[in-house]
Short mmCIF file of the C-alpha atoms (twelve columns), coordinates in Angstrom:
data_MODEL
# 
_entry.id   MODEL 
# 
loop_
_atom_site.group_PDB 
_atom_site.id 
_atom_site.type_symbol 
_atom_site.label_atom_id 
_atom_site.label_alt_id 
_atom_site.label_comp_id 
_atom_site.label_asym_id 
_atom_site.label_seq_id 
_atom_site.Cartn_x 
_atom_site.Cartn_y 
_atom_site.Cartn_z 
_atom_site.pdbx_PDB_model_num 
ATOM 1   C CA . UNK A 1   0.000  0.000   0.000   1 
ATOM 2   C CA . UNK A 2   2.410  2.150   0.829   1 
ATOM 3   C CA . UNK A 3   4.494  1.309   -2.329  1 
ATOM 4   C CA . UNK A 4   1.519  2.335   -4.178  1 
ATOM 5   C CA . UNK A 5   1.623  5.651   -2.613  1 
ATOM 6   C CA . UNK A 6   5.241  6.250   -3.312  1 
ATOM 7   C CA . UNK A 7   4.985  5.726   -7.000  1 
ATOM 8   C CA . UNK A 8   1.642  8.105   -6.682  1 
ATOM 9   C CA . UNK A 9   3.397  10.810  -5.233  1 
ATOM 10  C CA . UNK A 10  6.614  10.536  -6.445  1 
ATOM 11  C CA . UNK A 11  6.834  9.874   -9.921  1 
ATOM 12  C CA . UNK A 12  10.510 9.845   -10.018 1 
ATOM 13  C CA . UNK A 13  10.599 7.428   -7.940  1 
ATOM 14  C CA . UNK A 14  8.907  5.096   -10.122 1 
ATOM 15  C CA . UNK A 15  11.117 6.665   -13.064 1 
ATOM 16  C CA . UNK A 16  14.372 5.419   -11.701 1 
ATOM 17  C CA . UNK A 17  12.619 2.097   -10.488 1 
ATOM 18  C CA . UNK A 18  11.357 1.646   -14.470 1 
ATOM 19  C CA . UNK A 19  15.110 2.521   -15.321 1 
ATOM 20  C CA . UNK A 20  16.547 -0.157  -13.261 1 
ATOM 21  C CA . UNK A 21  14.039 -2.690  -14.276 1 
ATOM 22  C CA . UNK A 22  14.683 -1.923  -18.024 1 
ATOM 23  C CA . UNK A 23  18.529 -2.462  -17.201 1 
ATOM 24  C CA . UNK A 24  17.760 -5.335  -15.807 1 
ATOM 25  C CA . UNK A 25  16.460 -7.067  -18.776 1 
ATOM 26  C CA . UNK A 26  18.594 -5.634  -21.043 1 
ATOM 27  C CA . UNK A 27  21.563 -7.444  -19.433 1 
ATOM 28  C CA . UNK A 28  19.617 -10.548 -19.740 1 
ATOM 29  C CA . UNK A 29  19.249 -9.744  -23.107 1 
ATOM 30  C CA . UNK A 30  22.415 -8.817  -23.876 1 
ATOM 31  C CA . UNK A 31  25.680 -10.698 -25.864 1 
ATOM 32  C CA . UNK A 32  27.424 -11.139 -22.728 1 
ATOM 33  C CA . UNK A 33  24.545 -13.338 -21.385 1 
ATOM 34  C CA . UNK A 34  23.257 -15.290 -24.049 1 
ATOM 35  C CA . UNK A 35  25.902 -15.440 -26.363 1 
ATOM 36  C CA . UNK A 36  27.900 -17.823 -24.471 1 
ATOM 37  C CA . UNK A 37  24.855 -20.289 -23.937 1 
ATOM 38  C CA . UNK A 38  24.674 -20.025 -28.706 1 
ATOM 39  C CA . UNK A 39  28.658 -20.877 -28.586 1 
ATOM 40  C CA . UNK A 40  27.447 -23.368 -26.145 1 
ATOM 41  C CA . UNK A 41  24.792 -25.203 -28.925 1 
ATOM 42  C CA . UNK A 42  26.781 -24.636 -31.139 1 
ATOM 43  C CA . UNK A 43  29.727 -26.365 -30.473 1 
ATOM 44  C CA . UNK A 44  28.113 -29.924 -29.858 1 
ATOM 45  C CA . UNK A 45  27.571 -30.220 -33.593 1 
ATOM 46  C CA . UNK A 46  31.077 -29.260 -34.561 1 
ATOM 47  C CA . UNK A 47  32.236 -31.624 -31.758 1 
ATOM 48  C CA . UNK A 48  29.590 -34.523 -31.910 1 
ATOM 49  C CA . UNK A 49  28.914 -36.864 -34.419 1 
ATOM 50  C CA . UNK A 50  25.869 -37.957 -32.772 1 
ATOM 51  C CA . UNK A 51  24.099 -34.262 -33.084 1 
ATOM 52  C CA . UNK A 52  21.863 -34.860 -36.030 1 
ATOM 53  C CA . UNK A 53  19.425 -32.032 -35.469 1 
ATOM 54  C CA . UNK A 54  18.697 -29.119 -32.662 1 
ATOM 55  C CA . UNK A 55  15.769 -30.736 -30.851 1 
ATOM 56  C CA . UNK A 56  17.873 -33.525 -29.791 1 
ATOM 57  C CA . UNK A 57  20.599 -31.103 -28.562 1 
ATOM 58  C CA . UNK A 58  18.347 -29.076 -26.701 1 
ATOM 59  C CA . UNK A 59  16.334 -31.919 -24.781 1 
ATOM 60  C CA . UNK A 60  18.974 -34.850 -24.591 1 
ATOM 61  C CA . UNK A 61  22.271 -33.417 -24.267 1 
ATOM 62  C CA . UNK A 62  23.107 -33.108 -20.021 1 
ATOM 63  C CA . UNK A 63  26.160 -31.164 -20.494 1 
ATOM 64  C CA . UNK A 64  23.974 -28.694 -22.437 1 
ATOM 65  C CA . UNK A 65  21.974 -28.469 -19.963 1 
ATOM 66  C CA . UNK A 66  24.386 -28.133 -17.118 1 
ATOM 67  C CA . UNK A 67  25.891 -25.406 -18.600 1 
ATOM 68  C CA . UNK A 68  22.754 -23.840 -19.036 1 
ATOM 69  C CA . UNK A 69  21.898 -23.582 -15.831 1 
ATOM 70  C CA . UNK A 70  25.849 -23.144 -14.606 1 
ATOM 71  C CA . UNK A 71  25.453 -19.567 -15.872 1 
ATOM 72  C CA . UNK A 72  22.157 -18.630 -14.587 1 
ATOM 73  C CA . UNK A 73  23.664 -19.598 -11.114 1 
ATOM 74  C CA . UNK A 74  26.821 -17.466 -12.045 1 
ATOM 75  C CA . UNK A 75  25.311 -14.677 -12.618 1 
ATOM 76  C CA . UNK A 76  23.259 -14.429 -9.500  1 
ATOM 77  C CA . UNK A 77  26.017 -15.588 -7.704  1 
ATOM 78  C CA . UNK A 78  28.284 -12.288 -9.285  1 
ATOM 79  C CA . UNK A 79  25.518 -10.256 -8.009  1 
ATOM 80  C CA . UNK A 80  25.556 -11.460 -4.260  1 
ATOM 81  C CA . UNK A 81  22.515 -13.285 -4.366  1 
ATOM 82  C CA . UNK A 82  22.848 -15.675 -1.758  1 
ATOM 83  C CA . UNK A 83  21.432 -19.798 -1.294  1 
ATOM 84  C CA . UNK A 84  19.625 -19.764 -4.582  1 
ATOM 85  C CA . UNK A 85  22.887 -20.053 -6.868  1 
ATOM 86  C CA . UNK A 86  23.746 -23.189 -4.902  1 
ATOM 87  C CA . UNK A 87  20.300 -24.270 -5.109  1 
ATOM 88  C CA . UNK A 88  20.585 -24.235 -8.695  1 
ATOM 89  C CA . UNK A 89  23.992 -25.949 -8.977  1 
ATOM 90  C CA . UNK A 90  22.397 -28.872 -7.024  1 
ATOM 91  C CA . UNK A 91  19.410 -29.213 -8.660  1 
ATOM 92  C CA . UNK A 92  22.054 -28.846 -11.825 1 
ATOM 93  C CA . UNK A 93  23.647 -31.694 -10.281 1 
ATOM 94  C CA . UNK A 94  20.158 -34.384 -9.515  1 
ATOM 95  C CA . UNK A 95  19.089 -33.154 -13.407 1 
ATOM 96  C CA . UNK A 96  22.392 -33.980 -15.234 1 
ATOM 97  C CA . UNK A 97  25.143 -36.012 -12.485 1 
ATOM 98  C CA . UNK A 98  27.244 -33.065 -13.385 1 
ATOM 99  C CA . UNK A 99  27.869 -30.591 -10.630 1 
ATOM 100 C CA . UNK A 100 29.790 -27.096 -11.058 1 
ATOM 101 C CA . UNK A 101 29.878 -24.835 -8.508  1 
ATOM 102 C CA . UNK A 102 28.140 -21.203 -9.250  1 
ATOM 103 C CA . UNK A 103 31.761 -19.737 -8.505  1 
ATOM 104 C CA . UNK A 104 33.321 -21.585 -11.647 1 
ATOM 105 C CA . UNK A 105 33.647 -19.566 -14.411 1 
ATOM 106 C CA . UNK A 106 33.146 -21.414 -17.753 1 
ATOM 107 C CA . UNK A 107 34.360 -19.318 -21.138 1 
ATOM 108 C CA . UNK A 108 32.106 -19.587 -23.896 1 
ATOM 109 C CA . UNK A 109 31.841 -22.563 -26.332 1 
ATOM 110 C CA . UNK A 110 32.319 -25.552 -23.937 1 
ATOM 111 C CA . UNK A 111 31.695 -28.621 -24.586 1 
ATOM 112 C CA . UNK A 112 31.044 -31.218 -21.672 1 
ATOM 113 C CA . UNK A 113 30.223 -34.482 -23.482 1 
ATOM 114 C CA . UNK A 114 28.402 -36.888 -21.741 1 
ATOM 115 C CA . UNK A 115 29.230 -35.480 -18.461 1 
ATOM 116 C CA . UNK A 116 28.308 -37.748 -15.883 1 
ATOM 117 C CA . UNK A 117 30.546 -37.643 -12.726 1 
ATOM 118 C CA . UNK A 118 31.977 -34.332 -13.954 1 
ATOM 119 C CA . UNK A 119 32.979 -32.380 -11.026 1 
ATOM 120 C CA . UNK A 120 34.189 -28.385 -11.472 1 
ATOM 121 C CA . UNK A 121 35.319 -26.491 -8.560  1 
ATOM 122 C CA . UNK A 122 34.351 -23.095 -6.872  1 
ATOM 123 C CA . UNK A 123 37.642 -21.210 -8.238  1 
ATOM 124 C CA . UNK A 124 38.190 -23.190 -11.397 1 
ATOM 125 C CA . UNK A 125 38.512 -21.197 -14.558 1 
ATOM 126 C CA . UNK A 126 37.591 -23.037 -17.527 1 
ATOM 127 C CA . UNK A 127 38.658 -21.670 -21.159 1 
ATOM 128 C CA . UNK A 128 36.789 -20.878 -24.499 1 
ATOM 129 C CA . UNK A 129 36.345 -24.251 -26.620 1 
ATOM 130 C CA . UNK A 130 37.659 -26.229 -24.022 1 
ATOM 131 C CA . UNK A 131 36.124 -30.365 -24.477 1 
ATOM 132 C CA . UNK A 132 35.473 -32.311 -21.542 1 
ATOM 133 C CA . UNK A 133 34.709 -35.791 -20.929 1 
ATOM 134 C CA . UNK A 134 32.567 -37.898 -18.391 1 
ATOM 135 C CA . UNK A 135 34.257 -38.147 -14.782 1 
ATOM 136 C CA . UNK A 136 36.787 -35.021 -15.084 1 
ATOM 137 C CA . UNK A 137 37.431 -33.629 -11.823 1 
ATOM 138 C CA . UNK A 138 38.903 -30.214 -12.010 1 
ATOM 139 C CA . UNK A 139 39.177 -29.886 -8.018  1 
ATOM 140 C CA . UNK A 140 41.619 -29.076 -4.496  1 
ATOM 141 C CA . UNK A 141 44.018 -30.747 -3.237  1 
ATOM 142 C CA . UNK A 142 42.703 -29.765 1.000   1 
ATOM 143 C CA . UNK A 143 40.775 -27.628 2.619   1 
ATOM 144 C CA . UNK A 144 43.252 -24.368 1.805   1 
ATOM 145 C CA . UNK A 145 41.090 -20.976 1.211   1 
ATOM 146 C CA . UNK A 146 41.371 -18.597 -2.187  1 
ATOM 147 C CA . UNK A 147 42.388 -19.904 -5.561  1 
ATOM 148 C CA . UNK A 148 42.343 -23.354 -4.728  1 
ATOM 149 C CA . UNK A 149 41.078 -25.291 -8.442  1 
ATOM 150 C CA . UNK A 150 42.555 -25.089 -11.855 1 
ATOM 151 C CA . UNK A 151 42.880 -22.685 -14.268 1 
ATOM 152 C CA . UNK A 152 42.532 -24.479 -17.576 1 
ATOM 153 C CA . UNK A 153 43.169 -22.746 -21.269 1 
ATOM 154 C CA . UNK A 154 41.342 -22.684 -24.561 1 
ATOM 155 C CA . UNK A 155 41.064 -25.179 -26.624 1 
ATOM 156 C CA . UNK A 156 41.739 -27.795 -24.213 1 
ATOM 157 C CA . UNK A 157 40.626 -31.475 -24.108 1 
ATOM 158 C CA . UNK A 158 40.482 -33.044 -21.171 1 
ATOM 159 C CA . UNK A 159 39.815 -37.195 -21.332 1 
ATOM 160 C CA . UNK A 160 37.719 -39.477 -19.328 1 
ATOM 161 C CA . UNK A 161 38.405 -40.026 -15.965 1 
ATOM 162 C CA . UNK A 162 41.004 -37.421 -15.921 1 
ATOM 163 C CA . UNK A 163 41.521 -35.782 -12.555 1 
ATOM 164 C CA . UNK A 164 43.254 -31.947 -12.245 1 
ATOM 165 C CA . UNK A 165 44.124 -31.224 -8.714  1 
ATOM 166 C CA . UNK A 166 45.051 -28.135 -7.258  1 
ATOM 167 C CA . UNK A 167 45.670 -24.479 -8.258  1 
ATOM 168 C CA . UNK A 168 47.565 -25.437 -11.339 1 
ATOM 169 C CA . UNK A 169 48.090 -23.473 -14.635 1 
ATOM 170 C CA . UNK A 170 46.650 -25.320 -17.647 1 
ATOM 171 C CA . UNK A 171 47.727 -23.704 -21.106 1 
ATOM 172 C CA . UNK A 172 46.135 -23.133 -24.408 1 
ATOM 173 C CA . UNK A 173 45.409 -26.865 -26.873 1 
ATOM 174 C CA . UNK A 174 46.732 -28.773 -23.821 1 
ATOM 175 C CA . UNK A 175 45.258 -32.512 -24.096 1 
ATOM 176 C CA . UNK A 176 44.950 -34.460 -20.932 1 
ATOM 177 C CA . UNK A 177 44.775 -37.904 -21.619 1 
ATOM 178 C CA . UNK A 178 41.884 -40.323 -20.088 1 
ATOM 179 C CA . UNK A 179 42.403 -41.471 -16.932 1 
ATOM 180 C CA . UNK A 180 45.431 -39.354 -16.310 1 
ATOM 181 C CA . UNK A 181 45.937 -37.623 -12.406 1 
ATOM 182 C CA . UNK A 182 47.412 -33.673 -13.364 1 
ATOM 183 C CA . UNK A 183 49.429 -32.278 -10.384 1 
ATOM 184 C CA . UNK A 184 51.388 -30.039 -12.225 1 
ATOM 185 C CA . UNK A 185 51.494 -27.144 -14.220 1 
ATOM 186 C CA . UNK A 186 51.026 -28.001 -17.918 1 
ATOM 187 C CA . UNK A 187 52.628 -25.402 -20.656 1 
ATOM 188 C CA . UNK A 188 50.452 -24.790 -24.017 1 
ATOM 189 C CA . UNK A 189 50.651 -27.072 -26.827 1 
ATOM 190 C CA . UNK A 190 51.758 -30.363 -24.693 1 
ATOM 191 C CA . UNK A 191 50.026 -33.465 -24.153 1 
ATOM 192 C CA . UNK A 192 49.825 -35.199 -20.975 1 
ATOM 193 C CA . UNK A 193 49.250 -38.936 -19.677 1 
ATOM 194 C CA . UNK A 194 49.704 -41.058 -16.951 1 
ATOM 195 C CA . UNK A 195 49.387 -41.073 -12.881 1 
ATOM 196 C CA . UNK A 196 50.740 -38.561 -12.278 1 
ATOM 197 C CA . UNK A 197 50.508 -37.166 -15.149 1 
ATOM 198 C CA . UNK A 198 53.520 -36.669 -17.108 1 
ATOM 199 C CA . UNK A 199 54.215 -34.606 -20.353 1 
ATOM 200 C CA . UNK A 200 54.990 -36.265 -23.119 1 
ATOM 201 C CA . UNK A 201 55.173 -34.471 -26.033 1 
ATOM 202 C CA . UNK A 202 55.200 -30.261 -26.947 1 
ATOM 203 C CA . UNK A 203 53.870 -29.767 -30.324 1 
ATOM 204 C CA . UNK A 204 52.912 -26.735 -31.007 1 
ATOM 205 C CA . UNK A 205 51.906 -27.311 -34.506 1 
ATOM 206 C CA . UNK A 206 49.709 -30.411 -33.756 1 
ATOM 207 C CA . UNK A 207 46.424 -30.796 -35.920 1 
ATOM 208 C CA . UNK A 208 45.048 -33.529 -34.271 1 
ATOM 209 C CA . UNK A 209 41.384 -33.971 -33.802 1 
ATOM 210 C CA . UNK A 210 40.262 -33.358 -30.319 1 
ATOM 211 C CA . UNK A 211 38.249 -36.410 -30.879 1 
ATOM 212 C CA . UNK A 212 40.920 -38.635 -31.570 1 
ATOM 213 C CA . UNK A 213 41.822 -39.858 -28.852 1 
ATOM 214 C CA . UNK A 214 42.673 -42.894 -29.504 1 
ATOM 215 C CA . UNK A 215 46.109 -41.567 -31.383 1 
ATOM 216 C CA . UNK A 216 47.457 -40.258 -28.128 1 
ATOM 217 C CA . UNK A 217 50.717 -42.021 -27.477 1 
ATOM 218 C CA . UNK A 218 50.875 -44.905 -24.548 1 
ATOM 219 C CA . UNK A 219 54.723 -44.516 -22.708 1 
ATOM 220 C CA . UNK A 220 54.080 -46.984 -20.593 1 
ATOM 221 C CA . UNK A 221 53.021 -49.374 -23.211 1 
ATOM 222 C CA . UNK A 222 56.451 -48.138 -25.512 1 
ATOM 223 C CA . UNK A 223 58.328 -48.678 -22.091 1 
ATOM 224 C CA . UNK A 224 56.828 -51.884 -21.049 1 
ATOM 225 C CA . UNK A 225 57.798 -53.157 -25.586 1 
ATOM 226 C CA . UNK A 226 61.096 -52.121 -24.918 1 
ATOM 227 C CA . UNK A 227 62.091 -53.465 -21.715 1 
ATOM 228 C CA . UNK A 228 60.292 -57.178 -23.618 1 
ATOM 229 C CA . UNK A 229 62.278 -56.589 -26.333 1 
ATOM 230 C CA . UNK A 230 65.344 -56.599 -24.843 1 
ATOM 231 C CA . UNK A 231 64.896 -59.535 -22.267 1 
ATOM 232 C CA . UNK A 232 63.899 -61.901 -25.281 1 
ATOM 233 C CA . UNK A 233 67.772 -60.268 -26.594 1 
ATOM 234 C CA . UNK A 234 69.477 -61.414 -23.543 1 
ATOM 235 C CA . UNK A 235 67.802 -64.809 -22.961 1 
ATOM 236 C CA . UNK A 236 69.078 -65.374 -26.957 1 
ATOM 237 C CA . UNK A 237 72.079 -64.457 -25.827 1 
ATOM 238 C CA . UNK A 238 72.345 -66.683 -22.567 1 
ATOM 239 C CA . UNK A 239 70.996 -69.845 -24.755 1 
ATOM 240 C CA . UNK A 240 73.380 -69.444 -26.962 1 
ATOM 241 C CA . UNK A 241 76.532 -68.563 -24.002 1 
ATOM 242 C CA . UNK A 242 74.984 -72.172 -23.076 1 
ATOM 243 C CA . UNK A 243 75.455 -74.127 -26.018 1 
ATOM 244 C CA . UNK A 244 78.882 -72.903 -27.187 1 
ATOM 245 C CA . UNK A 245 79.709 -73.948 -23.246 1 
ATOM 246 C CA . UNK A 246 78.243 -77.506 -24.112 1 
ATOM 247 C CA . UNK A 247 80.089 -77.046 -27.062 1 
ATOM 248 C CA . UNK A 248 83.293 -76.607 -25.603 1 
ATOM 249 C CA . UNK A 249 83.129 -79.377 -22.947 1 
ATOM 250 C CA . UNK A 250 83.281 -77.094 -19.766 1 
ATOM 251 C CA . UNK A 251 81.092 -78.005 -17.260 1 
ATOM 252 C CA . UNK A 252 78.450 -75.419 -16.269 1 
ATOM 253 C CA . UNK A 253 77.240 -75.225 -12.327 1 
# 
């Protein structure tokens, strides 16, 4: 009632109120909200065979989704709101098994595919165009306060499974292979693999699919050849020590 009155007797009240309102929406409106939730859409067809048309994007892909409401809870969260942006991020979390924190901040054009078990921290930075798999944890390492989660680059691919601990420095077209632990800081242009992960090659003028994962290199594997390799050279080597022994008519103990 009283409300009423105020806008009846003091019109520029209810200007400045109309002003704010109007500013409001406009920000909603605006490129800096929604254009990050089109690079969003559009990504998954660049990145995923399986989109064959936008209705299936829109209603069946969980990462979508996730990121969709990810940056409604950012935004209120930037503005102080308090309880509902957590809210969100759990009901974010029952919707799609994908749970961010409203304090992440996600560039535009990311691509979480799948996404189940995918786990992004309260200070965690994610890059533009950056591709993320199922189970990723990009979390802490204890219970220190401040930047405490990863800061990872554009253009990044992070595998399956892959788990980046701690306030670590990803850089740009870094690909983290699946199932690999990251405890380190990773330059640009490297790949990593392995627990704990381990660089293995710099290449900065790599064309490799981000898809194609399946051509990054296994050093354990190449390890585990070699060492094969040469014990089947030495036993050779022994067998025939052994006969030229026999051979000779010394006695072997």
């Amino acid at each position: 009632m009283q409300q009423s009155l105020d806008r009846i007797t003091n019109p520029q009240t209810q200007k400045i109120q109309d002003s704010k309102q109007k500013s409001l929406l406009k920000r909603l409106l605006s490129g800096d909200f929604f254009e990050p939730l089109l690079s969003d859409f559009r990504i998954i067809f660049e990145r995923d065979p399986a989109a064959r048309n936008w209705l299936e994007v829109v209603f069946c892909y969980p990462g979508l989704h996730a990121l969709c409401l990810h940056r409604v809870a950012r935004w209120l969260h930037c503005r102080g709101v308090a309880f509902v942006p957590r809210l969100i991020s759990h009901l974010g979390r029952f919707l799609t098994g994908i749970e961010i924190h409203p304090g992440a901040e996600i560039g535009q054009g990311v691509f979480i595919d799948h996404g189940m078990g995918v786990v992004i921290g309260e200070t965690a930075i994610v890059g533009d165009y950056t591709l993320i798999y199922q189970g990723v944890t990009l979390g802490g390492t204890g219970k220190e306060s401040g930047k405490r989660h990863p800061t990872v680059g554009k253009n990044v691919v992070v595998g399956a499974g892959a788990k980046v601990l701690g306030n670590l420095q990803i850089g740009d077209r870094v690909r983290i292979g699946a199932g690999s632990i990251v405890l380190r800081n990773v330059p640009s242009d490297c790949t990593v693999v392995g627990v704990p992960g381990r660089i293995i090659s710099r290449d900065r003028g790599a064309s490799l699919s981000p898809l194609e994962h399946g051509k990054l290199p296994d050093v354990e594997a190449t390890v585990i050849r070699s060492l094969l390799t040469r014990i089947e050279q030495l036993e050779k080597q022994l067998q025939a020590l052994e006969v030229r022994t026999q051979e000779s008519g010394v006695v072997t103990k």
